[in-house]
C-alpha positions as CSV (number, residue, x, y, z in Angstrom):
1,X,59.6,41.4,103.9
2,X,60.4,40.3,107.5
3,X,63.4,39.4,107.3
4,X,64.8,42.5,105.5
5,X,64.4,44.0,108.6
6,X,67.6,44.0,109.9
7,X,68.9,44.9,106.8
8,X,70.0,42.3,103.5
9,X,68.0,39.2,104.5
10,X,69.5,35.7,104.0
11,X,72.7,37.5,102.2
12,X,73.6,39.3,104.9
13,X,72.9,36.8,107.4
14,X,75.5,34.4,106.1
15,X,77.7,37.0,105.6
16,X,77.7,38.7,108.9
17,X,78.6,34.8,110.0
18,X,81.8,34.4,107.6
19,X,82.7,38.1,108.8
20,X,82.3,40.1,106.1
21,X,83.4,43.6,106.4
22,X,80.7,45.7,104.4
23,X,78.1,43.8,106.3
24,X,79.6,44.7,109.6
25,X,80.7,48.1,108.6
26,X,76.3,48.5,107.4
27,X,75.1,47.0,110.9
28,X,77.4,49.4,112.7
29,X,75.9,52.5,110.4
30,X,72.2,50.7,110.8
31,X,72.2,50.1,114.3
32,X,74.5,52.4,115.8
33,X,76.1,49.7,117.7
34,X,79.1,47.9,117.1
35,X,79.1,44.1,116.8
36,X,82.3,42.4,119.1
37,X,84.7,41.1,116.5
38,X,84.9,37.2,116.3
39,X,88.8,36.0,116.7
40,X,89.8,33.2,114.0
41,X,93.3,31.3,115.2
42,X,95.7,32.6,117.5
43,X,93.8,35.7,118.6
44,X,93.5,37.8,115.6
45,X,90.9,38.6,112.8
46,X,88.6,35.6,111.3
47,X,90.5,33.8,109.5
48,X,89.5,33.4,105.8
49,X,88.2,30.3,104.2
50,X,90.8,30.2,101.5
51,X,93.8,30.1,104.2
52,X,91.8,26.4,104.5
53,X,91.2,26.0,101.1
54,X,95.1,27.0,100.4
55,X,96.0,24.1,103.3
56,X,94.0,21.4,101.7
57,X,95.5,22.2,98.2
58,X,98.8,21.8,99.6
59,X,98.4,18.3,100.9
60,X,96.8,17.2,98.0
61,X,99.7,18.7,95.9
62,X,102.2,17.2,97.7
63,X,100.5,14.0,97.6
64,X,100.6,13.9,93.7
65,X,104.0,14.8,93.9
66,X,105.3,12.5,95.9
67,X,103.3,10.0,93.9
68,X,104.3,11.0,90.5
69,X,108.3,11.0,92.1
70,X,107.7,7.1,93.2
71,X,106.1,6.4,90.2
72,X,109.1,7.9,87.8
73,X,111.2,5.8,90.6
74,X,109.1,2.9,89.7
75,X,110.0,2.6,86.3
76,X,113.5,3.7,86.8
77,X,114.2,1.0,89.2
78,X,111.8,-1.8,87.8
79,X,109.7,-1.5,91.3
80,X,106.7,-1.4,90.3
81,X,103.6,-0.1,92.6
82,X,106.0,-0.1,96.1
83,X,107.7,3.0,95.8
84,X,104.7,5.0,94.1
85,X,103.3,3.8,97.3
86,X,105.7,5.1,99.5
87,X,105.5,8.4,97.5
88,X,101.5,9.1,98.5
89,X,101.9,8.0,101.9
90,X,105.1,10.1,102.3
91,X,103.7,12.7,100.4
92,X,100.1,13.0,101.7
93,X,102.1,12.8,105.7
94,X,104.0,15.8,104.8
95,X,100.7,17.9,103.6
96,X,99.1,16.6,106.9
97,X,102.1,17.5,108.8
98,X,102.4,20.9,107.1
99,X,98.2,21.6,107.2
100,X,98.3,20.7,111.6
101,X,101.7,22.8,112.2
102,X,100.0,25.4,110.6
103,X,96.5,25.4,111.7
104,X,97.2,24.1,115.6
105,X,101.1,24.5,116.4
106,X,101.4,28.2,115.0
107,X,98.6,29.5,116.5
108,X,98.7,27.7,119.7
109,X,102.9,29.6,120.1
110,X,101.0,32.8,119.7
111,X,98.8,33.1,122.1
112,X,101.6,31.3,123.8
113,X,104.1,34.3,123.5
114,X,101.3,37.1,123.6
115,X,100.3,35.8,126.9
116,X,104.0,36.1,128.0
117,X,103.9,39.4,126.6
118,X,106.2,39.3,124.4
């Protein structure tokens, strides 16, 4: 097949692209040649799609919390839908605000201090 050639097909197409390591460590054997590494945030190794996965399921956690605290609140203090309100939007700007420190701030104050030399 043609495009078994370079050894795995469609399989090892995508996951040469998401940086997996046996299909890098089998083009390096195949070819003799070793592909440059890809850097992911601040410099390093890819990153892995479930650091994202694990910053999207902490905004939508604290969301619900936040929401299920102003609801409790709600029916402690007779309020009805205002502070369940307040709860998601507080709660779903704290995941934001968690998921863009640690996606765009941390990485950013790495290269930051690795360019200093630190």
């Amino acid at each position: 097949m043609a495009s078994d050639e370079g050894g795995g097909g469609a399989c090892a197409f995508f996951h040469k692209r998401l940086g997996s390591p046996s299909v890098a460590n089998r083009e390096r054997v195949n070819t003799g040649v070793e592909e440059p590494r890809r850097k992911g945030r601040g410099g390093s190794a890819p990153s892995s799609p479930s650091e994202y996965l694990g910053h999207g399921l902490t905004m939508a956690a604290s969301t619900l919390l936040f929401l299920w605290l102003g609801t409790k609140a709600d029916g402690w203090l007779g309020t009805e839908p205002w502070l369940a309100l307040l709860g998601a939007f507080l709660g779903a700007g704290a995941g934001f605000y968690h998921m863009i420190h640690h996606l765009v701030v941390v990485p950013r104050e790495r290269e930051r201090r690795e360019k200093d030399g630190e």
